[in-house]
N, C-alpha and C positions, 0 to 999 in steps of 0.2 A: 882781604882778610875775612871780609862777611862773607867768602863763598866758600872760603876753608871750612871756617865756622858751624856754616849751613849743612857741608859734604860731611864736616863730623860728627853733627847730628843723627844726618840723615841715616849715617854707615850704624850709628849707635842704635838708631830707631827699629832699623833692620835686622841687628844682631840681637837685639831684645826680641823683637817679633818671632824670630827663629829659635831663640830659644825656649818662647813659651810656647810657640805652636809645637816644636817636638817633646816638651815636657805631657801639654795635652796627647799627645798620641799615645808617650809612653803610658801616662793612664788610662786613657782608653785600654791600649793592651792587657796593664794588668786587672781592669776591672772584668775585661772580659775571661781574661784566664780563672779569675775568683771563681765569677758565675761560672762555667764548668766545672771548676772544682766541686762547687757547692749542689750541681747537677747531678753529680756522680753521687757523691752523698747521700742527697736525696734517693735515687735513685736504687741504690744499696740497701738506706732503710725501707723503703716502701718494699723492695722483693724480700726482705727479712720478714717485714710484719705478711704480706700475703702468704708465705709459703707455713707460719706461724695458725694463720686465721684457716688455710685449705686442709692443715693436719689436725686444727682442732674440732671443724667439720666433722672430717674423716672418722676420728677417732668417736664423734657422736653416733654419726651413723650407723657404722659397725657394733656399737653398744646396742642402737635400737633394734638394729637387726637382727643382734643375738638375744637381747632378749625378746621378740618379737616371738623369734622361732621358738625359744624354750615353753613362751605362754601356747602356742601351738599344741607344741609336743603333751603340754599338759592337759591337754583339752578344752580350754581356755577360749572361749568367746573374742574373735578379733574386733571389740566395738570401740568406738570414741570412746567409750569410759572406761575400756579396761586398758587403752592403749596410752590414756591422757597422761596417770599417772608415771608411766614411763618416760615418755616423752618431758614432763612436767621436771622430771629426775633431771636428765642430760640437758633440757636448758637451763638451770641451774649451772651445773658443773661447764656451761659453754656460754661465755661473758662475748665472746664476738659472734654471736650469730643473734639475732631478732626470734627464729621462733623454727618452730620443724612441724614440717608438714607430713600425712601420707598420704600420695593422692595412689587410688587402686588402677587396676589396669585398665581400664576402663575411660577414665580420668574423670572418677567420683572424689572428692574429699571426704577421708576416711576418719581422719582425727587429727588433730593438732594440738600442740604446746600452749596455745593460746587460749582454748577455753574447754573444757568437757564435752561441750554439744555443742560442738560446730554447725554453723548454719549449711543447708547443702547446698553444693557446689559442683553441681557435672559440665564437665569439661568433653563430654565425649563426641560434642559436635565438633572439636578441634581437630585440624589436618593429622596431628603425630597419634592419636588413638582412633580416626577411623579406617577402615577397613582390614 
């Protein structure tokens, strides 16, 4: 009778064991299919806000650039201080970017968002502007 006993135990102990080790799997499974889902998501938002952040750029750019040219056309002195106030304008208006630079062809720092008289900064020992 004690080996019945013992064998119904032991089938009990086993059928439990089995149930919870496939219960743990089945969680695992679904915690892993969550994180994917929640990857994807993420993933979604992030190329929502960059393609957000590259056209608000864009759109800065193109402002400095047209007005860059128009101060041109007027005869207009290209210096840090007549470019600041421009630049000064579109950062403003541009909540995701840090600051705007112009570096000349040369790879002078011409004017920036950041202060009226930029400290100088030649870049023209750098591989992409020389020769």
């Amino acid at each position: 009778m004690k080996k019945i006993l013992l064998l119904a135990n032991l089938l009990v102990a086993l059928v439990l064991a089995g149930l919870i080790a496939t219960q743990a799997l089945s969680d695992k499974v679904q915690v892993i299919d969550a994180a994917y889902d929640s990857l994807g998501n993420i993933t979604t938002a992030l190329s929502s806000h960059t393609q957000q952040t590259l056209a608000s750029v864009d759109l800065g750019l193109r402002t400095i650039i047209e007005e860059y040219t128009q101060l041109e056309a007027r005869g207009g002195a290209n210096t840090a201080a007549t470019l600041y106030p421009i630049l000064i304008n579109r950062q403003a208006g541009s909540t995701s970017t840090y600051s705007f630079y112009i570096i000349g062809e040369y790879g002078q720092l011409l004017a920036t968002s950041r202060t009226p008289s930029p400290l100088a900064l030649d870049s023209s020992i750098e591989p992409d502007y020389v020769g």
